[in-house]
N, C-alpha and C positions, 0 to 999 in steps of 0.2 A: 855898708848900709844894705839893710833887706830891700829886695822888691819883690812883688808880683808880676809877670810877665802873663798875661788873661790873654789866651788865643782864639781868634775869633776869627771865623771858616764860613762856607755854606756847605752845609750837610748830604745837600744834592751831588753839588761839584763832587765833594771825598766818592760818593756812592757810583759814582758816573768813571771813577777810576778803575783800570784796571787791578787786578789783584798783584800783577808787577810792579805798579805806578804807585798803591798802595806800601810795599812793600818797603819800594825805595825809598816812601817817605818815612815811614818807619823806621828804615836803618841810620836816616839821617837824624832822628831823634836819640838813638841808642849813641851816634857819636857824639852828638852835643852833649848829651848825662855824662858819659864815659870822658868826655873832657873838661866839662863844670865837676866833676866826681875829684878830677886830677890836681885841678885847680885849687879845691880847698871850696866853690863855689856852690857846688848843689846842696842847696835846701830839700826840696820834693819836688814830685813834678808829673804830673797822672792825667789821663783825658777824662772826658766826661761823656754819658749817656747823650743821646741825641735829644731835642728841645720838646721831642713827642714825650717821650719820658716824664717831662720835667712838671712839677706842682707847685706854683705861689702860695706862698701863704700872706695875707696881711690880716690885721688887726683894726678895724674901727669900733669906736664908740665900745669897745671892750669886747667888742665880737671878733672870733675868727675867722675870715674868709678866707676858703680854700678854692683854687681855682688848677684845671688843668692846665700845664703849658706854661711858657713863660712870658714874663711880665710885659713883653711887648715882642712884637709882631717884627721883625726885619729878616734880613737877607742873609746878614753873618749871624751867626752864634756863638756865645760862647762853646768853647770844645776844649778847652784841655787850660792847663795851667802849668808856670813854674813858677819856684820861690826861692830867690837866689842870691846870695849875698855876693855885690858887685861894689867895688871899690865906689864910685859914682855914677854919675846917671850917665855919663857918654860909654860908662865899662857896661850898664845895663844895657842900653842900644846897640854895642857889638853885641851882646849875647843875644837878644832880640835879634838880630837880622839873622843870628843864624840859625831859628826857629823855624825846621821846614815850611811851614804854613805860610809865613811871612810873605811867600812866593804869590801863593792865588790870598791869601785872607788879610790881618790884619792882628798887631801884637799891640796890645795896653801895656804901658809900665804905669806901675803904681809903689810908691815908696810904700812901706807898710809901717806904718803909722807903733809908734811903741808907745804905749795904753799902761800909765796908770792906776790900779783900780784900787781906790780908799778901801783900809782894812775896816 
């Protein structure tokens, strides 16, 4: 089954690391890919721009409202994602825990939903 693994940080904390501290969290990404890669498991898997970056869009009453930033105000953010086909949801939580970030932030699973869409 696919899931999303949504990683979810404080932007502060990553910035407030050093560029070693940095680094080693990054090498521990490269081996989690390099062994969901091995596995048959990696789907994708990319960070994201910081939430200053980021633009809502919604829609009312057939209007589009565009707003900077994202949709609500907290302390994690989303930061980065994977998409990883895991036997089930306890094979998703070992890969989850071994999501650097899991450490200081906070991993969502989310099964990904397979979407019929009428011809």
């Amino acid at each position: 089954m696919r899931y999303m693994l949504l990683i979810y940080s404080n932007h502060a904390e990553w910035e407030a690391l050093s560029e070693a501290e940095q680094a080693a969290v990054m090498r521990g990404h490269a081996e989690l890919d390099a062994d969901l890669k091995r596995a048959g498991k990696y789907e994708t898997c990319d960070a994201l721009a910081p939430t200053t970056c980021a633009t809502t869009v919604r829609v009312r009453s057939g209007k589009t409202l565009v707003a900077d930033g994202p949709f609500a105000e907290t302390r994690e953010q989303l930061g980065g994602f994977y998409v990883v086909d895991a036997r089930d949801l306890d094979d998703a939580i070992v890969i989850a825990s071994r999501i650097p970030t899991a450490r200081s932030g906070s991993i969502e699973i989310r099964p990904i939903a397979e979407i019929e869409v009428p011809s």
